[in-house]
KEKE-3310 file (N, C-alpha, C; in steps of 0.2 Angstrom, whole numbers, plus 5000, padded with zeros to 4 digits):
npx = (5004:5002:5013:5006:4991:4993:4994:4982:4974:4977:4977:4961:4955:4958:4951:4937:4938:4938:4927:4918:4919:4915:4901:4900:4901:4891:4879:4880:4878:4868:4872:4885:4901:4911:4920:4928:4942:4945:4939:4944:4957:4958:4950:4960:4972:4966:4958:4963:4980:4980:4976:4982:4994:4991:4986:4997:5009:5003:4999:5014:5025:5020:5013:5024:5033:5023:5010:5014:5024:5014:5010:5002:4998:5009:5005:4993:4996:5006:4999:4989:4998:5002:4990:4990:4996:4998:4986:4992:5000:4992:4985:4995:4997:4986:4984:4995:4990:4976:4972:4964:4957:4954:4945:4953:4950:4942:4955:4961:4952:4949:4959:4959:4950:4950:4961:4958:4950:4956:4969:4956:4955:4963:4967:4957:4959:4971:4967:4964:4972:4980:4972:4972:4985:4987:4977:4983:4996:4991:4986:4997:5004:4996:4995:5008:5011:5004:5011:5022:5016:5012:5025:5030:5021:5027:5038:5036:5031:5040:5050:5041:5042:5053:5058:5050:5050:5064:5062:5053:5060:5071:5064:5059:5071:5076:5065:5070:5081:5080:5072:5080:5088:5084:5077:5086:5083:5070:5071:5075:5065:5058:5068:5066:5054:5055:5066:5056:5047:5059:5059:5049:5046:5058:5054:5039:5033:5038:5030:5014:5002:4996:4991:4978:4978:4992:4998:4993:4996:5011:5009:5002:5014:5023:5017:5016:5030:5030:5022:5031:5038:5030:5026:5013:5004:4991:4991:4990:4977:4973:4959:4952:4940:4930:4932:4948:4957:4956:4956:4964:4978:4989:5005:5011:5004:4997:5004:5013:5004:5000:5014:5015:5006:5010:5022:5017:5008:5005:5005:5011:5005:4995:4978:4971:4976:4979:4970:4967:4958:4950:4938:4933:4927:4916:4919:4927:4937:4939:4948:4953:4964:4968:4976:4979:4985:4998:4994:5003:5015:5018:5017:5029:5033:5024:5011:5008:5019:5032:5031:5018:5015:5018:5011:4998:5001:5005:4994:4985:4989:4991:4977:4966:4953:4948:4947:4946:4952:4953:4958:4959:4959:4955:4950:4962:4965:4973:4966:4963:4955:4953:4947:4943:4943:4940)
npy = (4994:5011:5025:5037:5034:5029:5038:5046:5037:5035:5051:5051:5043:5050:5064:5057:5052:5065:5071:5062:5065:5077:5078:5069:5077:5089:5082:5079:5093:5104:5120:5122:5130:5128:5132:5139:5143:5136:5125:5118:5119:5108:5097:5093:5088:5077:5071:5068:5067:5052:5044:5046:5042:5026:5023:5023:5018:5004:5003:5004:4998:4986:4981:4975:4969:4961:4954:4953:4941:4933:4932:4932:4933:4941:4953:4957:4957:4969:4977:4981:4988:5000:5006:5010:5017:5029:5034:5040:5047:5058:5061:5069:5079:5086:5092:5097:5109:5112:5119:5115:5113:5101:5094:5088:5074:5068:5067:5058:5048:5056:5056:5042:5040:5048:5044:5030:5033:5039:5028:5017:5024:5025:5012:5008:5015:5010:4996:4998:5004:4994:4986:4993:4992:4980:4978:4984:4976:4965:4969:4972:4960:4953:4957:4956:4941:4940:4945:4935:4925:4928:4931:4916:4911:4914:4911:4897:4895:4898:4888:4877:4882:4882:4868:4861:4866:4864:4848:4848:4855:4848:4835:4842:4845:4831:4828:4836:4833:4821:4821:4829:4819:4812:4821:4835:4848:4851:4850:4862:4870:4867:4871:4885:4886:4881:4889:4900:4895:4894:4909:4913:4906:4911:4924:4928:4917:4924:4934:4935:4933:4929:4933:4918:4915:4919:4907:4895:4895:4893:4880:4874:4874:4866:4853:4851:4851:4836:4829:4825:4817:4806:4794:4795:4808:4814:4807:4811:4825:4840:4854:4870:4878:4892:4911:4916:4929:4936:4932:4930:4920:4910:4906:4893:4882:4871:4865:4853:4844:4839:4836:4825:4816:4813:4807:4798:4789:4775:4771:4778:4776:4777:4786:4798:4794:4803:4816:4832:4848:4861:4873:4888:4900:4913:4918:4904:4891:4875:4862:4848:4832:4818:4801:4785:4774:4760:4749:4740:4741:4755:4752:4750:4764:4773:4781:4794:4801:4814:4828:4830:4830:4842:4850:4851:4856:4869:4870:4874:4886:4895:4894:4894:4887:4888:4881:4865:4851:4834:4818:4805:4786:4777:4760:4757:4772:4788:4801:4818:4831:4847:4863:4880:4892:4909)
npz = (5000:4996:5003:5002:5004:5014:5025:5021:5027:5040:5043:5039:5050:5061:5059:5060:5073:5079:5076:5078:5094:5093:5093:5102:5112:5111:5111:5125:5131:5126:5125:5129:5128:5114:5110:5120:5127:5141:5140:5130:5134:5142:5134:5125:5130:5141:5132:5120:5119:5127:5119:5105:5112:5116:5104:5093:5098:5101:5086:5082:5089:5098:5089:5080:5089:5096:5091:5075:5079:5084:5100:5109:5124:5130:5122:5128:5141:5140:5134:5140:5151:5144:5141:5153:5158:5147:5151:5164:5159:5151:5163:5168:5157:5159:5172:5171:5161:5163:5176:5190:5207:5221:5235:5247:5251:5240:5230:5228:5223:5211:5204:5203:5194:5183:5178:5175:5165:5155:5151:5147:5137:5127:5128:5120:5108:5104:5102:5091:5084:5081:5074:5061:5057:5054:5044:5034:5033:5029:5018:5009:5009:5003:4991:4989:4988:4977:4969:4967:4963:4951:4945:4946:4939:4927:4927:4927:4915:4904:4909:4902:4889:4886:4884:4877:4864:4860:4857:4848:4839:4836:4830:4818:4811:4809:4800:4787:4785:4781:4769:4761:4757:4748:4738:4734:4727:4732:4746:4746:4747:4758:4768:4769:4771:4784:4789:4790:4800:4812:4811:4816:4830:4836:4836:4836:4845:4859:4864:4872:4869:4853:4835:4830:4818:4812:4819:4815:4802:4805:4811:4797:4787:4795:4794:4781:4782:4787:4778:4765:4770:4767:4753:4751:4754:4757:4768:4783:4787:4786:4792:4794:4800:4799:4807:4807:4808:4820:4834:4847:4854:4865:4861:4851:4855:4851:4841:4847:4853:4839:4832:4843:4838:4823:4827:4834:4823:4817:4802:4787:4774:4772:4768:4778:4791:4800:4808:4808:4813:4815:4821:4824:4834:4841:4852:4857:4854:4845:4844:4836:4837:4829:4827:4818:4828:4834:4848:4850:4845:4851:4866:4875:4875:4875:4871:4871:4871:4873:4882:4886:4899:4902:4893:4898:4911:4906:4899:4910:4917:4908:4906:4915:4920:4908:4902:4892:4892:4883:4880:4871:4871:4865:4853:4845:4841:4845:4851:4852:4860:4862:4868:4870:4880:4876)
capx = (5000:5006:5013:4998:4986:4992:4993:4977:4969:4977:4969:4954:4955:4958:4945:4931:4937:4937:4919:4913:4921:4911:4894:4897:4900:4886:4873:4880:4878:4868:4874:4893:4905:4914:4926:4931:4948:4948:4937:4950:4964:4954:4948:4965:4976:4962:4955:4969:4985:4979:4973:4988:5001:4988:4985:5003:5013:5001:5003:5022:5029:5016:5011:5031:5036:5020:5004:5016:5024:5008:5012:4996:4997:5015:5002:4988:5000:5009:4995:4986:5005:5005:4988:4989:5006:4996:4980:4995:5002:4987:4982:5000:4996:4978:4985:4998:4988:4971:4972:4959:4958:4948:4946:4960:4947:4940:4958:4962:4945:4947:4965:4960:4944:4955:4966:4955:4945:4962:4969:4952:4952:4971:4967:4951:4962:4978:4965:4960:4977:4983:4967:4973:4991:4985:4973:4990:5000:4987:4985:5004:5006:4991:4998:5017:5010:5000:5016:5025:5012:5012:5030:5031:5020:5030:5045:5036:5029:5046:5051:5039:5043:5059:5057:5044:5051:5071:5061:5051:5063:5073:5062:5058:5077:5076:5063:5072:5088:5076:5071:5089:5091:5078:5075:5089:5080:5062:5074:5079:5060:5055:5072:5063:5047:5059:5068:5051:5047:5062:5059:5040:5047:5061:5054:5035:5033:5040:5022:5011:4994:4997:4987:4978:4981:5000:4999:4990:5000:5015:5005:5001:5021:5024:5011:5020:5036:5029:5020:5036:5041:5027:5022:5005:5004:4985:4990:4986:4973:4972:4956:4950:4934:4929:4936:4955:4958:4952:4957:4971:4978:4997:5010:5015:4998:4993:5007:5014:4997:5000:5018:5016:5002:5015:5027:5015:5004:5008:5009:5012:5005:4985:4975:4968:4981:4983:4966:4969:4952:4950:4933:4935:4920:4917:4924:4927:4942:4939:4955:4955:4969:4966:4981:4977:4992:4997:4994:5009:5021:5020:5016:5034:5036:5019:5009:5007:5027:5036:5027:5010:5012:5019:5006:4993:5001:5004:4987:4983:4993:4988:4969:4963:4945:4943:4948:4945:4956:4949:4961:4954:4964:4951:4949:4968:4963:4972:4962:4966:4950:4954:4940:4947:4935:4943)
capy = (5000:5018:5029:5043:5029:5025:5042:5049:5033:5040:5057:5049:5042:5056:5067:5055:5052:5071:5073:5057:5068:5085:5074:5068:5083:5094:5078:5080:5095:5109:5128:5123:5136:5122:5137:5140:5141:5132:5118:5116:5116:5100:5090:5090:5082:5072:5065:5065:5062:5046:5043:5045:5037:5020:5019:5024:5012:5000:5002:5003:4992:4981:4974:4971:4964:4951:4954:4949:4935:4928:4933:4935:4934:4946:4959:4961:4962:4974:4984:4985:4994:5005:5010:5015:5022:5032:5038:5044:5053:5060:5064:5074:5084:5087:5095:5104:5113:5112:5121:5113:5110:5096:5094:5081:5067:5067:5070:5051:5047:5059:5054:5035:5039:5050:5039:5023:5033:5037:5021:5013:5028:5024:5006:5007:5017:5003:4989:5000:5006:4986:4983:4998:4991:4974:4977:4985:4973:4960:4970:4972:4953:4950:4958:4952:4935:4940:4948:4932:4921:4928:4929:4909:4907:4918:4908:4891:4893:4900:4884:4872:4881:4880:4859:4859:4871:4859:4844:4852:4857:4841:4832:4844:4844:4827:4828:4840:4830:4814:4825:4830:4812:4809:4826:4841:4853:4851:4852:4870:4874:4866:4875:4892:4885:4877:4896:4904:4892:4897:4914:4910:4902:4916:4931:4930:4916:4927:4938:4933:4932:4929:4930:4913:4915:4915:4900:4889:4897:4890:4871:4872:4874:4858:4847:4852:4846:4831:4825:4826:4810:4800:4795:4796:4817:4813:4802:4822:4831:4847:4858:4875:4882:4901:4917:4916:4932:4940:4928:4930:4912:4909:4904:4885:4879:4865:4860:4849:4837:4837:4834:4818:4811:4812:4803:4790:4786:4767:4772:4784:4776:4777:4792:4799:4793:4808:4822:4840:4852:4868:4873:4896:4903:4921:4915:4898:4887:4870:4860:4839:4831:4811:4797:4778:4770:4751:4748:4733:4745:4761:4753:4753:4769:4779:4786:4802:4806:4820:4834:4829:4833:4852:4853:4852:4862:4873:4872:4877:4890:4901:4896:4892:4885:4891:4877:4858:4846:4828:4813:4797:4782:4768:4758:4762:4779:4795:4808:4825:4838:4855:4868:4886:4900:4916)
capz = (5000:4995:5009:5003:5005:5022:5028:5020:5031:5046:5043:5040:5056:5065:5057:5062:5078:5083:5074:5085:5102:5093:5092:5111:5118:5110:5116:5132:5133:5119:5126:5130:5123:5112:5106:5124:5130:5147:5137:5125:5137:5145:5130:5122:5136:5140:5127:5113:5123:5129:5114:5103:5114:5116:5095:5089:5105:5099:5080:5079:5092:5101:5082:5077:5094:5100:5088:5070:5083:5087:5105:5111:5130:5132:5119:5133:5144:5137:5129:5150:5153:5140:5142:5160:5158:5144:5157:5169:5155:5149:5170:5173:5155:5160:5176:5168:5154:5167:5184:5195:5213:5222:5241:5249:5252:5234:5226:5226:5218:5205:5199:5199:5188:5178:5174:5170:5158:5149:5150:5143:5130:5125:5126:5115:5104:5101:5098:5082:5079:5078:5068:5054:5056:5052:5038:5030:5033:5025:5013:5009:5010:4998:4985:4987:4983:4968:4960:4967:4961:4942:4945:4947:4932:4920:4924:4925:4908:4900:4907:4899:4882:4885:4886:4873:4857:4858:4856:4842:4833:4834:4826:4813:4806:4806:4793:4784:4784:4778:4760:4758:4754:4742:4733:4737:4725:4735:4750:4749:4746:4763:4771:4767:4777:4793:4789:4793:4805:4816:4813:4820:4836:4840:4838:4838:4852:4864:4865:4878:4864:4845:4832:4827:4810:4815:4823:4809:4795:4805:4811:4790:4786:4799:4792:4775:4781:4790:4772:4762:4772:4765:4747:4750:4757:4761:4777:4786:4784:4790:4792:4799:4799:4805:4806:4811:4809:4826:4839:4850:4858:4866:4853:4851:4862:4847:4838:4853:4852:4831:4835:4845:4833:4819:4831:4834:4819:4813:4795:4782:4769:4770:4769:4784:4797:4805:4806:4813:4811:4819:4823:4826:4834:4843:4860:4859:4849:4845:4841:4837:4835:4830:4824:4822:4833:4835:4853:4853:4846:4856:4871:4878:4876:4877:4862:4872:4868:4875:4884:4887:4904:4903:4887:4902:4913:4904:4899:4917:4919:4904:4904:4922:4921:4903:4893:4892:4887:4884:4877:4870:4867:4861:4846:4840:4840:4848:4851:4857:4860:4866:4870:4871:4881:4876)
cpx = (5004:5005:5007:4994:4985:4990:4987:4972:4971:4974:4964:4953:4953:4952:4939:4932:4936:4930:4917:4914:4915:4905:4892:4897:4894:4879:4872:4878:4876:4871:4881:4896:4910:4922:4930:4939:4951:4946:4944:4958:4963:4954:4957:4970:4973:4960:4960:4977:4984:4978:4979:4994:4999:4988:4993:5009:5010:5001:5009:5023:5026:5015:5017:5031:5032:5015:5008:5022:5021:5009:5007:4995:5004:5010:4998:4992:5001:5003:4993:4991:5002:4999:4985:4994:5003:4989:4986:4999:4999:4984:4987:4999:4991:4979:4991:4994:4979:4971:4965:4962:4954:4952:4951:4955:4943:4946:4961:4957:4945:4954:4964:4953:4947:4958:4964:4952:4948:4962:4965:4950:4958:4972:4962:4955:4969:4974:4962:4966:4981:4980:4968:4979:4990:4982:4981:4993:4996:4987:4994:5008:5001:4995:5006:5016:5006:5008:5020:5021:5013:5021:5033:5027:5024:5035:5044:5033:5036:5050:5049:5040:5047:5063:5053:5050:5058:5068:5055:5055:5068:5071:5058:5063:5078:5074:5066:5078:5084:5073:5077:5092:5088:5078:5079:5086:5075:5065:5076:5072:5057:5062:5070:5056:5052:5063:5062:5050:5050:5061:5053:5042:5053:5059:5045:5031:5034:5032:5020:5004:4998:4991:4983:4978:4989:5001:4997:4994:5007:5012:5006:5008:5022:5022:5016:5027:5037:5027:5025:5038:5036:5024:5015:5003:4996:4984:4988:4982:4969:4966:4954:4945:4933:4932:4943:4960:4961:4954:4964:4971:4987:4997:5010:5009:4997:4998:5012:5011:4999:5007:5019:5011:5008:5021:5026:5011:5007:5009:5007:5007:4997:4982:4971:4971:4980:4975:4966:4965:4952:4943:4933:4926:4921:4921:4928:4933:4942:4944:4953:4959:4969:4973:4979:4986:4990:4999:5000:5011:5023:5017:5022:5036:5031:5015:5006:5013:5028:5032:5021:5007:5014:5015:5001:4996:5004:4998:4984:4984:4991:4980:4966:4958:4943:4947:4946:4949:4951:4955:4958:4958:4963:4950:4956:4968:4968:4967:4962:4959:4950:4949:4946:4941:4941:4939)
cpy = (5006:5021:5035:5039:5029:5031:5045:5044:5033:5047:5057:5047:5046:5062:5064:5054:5061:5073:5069:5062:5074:5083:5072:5075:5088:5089:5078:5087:5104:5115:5125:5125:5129:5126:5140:5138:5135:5123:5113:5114:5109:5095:5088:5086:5076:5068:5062:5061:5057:5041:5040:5041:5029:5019:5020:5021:5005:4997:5002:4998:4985:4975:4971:4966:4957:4950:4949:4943:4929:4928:4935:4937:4942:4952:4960:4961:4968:4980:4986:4992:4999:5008:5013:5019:5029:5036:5039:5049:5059:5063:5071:5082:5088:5093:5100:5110:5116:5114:5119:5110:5107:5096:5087:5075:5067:5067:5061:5047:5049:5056:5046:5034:5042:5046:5032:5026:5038:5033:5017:5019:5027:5015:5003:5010:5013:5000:4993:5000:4998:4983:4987:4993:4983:4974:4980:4982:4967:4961:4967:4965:4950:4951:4958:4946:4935:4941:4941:4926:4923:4927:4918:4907:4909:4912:4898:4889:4897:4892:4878:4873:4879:4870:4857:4860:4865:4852:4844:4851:4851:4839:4837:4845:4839:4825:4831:4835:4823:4816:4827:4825:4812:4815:4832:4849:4855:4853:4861:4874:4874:4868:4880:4890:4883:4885:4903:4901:4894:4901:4915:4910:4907:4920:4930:4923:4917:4932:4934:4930:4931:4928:4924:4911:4915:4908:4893:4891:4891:4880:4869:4869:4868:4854:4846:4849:4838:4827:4823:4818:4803:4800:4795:4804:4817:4810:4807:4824:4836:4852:4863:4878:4888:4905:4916:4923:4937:4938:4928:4922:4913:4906:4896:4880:4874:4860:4854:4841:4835:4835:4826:4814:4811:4809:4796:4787:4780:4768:4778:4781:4774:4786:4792:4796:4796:4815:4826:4845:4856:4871:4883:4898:4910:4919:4910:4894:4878:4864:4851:4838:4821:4808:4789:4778:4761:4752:4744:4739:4749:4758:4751:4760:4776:4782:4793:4807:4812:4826:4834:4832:4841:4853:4855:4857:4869:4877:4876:4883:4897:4901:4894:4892:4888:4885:4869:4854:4836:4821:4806:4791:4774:4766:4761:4768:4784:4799:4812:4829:4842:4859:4875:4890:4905:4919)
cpz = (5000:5002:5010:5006:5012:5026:5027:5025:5037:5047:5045:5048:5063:5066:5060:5069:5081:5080:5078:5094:5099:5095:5100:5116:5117:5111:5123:5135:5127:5120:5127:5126:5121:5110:5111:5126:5135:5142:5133:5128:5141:5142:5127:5125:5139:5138:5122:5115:5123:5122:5107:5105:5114:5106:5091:5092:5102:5091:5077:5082:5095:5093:5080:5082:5096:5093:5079:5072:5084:5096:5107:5119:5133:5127:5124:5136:5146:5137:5137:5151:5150:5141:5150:5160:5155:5146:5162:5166:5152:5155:5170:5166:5155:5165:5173:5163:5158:5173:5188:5201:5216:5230:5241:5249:5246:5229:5223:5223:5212:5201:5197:5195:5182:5175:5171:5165:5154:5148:5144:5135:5126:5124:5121:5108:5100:5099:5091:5078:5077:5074:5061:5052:5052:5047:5032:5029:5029:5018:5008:5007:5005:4992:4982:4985:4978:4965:4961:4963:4954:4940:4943:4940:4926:4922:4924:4916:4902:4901:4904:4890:4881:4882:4879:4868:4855:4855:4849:4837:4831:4830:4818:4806:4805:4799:4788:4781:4780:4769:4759:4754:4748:4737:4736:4734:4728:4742:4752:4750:4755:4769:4773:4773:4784:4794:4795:4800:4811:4816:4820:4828:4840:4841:4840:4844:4860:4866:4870:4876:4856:4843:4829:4821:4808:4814:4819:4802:4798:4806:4803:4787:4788:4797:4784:4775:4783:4783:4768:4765:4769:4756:4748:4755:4762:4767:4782:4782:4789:4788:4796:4797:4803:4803:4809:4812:4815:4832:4838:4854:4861:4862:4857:4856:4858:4847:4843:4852:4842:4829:4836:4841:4828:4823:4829:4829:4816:4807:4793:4776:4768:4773:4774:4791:4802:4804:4811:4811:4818:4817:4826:4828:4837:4849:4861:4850:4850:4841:4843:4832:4833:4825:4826:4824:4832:4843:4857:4849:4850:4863:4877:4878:4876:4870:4865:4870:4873:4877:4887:4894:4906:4898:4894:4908:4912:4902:4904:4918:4916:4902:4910:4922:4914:4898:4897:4889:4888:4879:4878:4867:4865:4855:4840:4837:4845:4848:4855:4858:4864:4865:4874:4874:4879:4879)
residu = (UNK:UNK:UNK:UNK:UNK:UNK:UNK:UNK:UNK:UNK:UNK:UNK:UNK:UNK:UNK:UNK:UNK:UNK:UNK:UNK:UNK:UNK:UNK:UNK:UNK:UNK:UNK:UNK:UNK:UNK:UNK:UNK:UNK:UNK:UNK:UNK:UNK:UNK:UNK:UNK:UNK:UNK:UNK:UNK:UNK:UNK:UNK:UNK:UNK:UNK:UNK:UNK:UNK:UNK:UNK:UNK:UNK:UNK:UNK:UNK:UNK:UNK:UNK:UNK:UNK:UNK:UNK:UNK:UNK:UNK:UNK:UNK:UNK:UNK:UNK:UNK:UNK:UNK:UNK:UNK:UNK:UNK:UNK:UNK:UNK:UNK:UNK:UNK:UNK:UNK:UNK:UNK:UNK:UNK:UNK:UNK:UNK:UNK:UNK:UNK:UNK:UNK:UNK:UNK:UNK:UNK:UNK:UNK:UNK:UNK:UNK:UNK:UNK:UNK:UNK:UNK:UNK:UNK:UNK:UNK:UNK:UNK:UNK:UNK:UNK:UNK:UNK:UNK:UNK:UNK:UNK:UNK:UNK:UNK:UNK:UNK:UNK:UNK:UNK:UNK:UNK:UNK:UNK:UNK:UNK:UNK:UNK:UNK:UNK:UNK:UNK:UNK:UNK:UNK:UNK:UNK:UNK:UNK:UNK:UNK:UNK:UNK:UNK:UNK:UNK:UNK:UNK:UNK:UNK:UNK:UNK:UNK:UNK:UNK:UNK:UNK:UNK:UNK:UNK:UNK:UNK:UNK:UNK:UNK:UNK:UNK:UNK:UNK:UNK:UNK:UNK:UNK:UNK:UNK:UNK:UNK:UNK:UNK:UNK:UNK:UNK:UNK:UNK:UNK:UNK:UNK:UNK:UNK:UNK:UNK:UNK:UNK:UNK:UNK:UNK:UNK:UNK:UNK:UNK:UNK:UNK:UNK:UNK:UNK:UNK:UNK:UNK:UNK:UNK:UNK:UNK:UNK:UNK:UNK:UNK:UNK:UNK:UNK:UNK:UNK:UNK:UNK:UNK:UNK:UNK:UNK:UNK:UNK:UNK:UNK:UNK:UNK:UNK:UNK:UNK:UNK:UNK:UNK:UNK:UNK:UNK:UNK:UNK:UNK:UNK:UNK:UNK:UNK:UNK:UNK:UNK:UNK:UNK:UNK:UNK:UNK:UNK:UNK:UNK:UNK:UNK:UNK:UNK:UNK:UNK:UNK:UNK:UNK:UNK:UNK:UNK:UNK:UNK:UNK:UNK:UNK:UNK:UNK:UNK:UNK:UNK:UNK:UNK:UNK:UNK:UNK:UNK:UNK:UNK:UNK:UNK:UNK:UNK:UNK:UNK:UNK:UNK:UNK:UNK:UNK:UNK:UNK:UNK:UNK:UNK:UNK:UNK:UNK:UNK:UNK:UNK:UNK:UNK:UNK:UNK:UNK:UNK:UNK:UNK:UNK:UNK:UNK)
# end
């Protein structure tokens, strides 16, 4: 909390206390000269003294030393002290600043009524100032673990891309190096697309939102280099329905899922292997990803592949209760189904 903030709610404070003392004293009493000298020399050693040294003893020290402790028995205590200490300080300025005399057999009555209703007006006074000091320091502590809190995610999703993007791109030069063999002319064309690609992944996955028209232009490019390894190019097929202009999404959120299907799919060599359809509506992104798999091949080694579990928390992280993910793995089927709320 800003030091204006704090001090303007000290002020306030203050303000309302001496308007609640204006309001008792003119119920007590309608004709009293409020603007009166002697009154004035009375109320202020009286009331405020007491007042002051119980909420500002209680708000600096008492809160550091037992109250953020947990020191509950050494605080009352302590606070009784301070506020009697404070009704005898408030007594000796009351009588310096207020000349009055009182018969000897009434003078020991009056100083110990004095003095209690200091005290309990310097003791009413700290439990407020420990209650201000306290909403401050909650406050203060609310808002050190939010920026700690976004703090921890920025740097757990920096680390998940970090994990993600290297295994990516691995297998993407693989393919590259796999058409070098077979056709080095066609290879420099899909250089130019692994070119963009990288640029793609250096500079504009650093953003926090992308374009979705980005993001599937680059998916498209991948799908492009993934076809090239098979003579039948039909074994993917890639559609997108909607507007894709308008919609912002995090970079690199699909291709992960489109990825490990191309990992896992048991052949190349039939149409329809591998299906990736994007579904764009005003709010809402519907992403499925399906590949048949052989159950006895990839079942040493997983047909979810590399990432599945930073894909999802990642998911977590940047769409907290706005997305769905659903993976289905029957009938030699993968299937991925993502639900975006924007």
């Amino acid at each position: 909390m800003k030091k204006l903030v704090i001090t303007l709610l000290h002020i306030g404070y203050w303000a309302l206390y001496s308007l609640l003392l204006l309001l008792l004293l003119v119920m007590l009493n309608r004709s009293i000269a409020l603007h009166s000298k002697p009154l004035m020399m009375f109320i202020v050693p009286f009331i405020y003294v007491p007042a002051l040294i119980g909420f500002y003893t209680f708000y600096t020290f008492l809160f550091t030393r037992f109250l953020a402790r947990k020191k509950i028995a050494a605080l009352a205590g302590t606070g009784l002290l301070v506020s009697v200490a404070a009704g005898i300080v408030g007594l000796v300025a009351t009588r310096l600043t207020w000349n009055f005399q009182l018969p000897d057999n009434e003078r020991l009555l009056a100083v110990s009524v004095f003095i209690s209703l200091m005290s309990v007006n310097a003791l009413l006074n700290g439990i407020i100032g420990l209650v201000i000091r306290a909403f401050i320091t909650w406050y203060k502590d609310l808002r050190w673990k939010e920026e700690l809190a976004r703090k921890n995610v920025e740097t757990e999703l920096a680390l998940v891309k970090s994990q993600i993007n290297p295994h990516f791109l691995f297998n993407t030069l693989n393919n590259i190096d796999v058409l070098m063999e077979k056709d080095p002319a066609r290879a420099s064309v899909y250089f130019k697309k692994l070119s963009d690609m990288l640029r793609f992944m250096l500079y504009e996955t650093n953003a926090e939102k992308i374009v979705l028209q980005e993001e599937l232009t680059y998916i498209e490019k991948y799908i492009d280099l993934q076809r090239i390894r098979s003579s039948r190019p039909g074994y993917i097929q890639f559609s997108v329905a909607g507007n894709t202009c308008q919609q912002l999404v995090a970079p690199m959120l699909f291709i992960p899922f489109i990825e490990n299907a191309c990992k896992h799919a048991d052949t190349r060599k039939e149409d329809n292997t591998i299906v990736v359809t994007f579904e764009i509506a005003d709010t809402e992104i519907h992403f499925t990803c399906t590949n048949r798999y052989n159950l006895s091949v990839n079942s040493g080694k997983g047909v979810g592949g590399l990432g599945n579990e930073l894909i999802q928390k990642r998911l977590q992280l940047l769409y907290p209760g706005k997305h769905q993910l659903n993976i289905d793995t029957g009938n030699n089927q993968y299937t991925v189904q993502l639900n975006i709320h924007l």
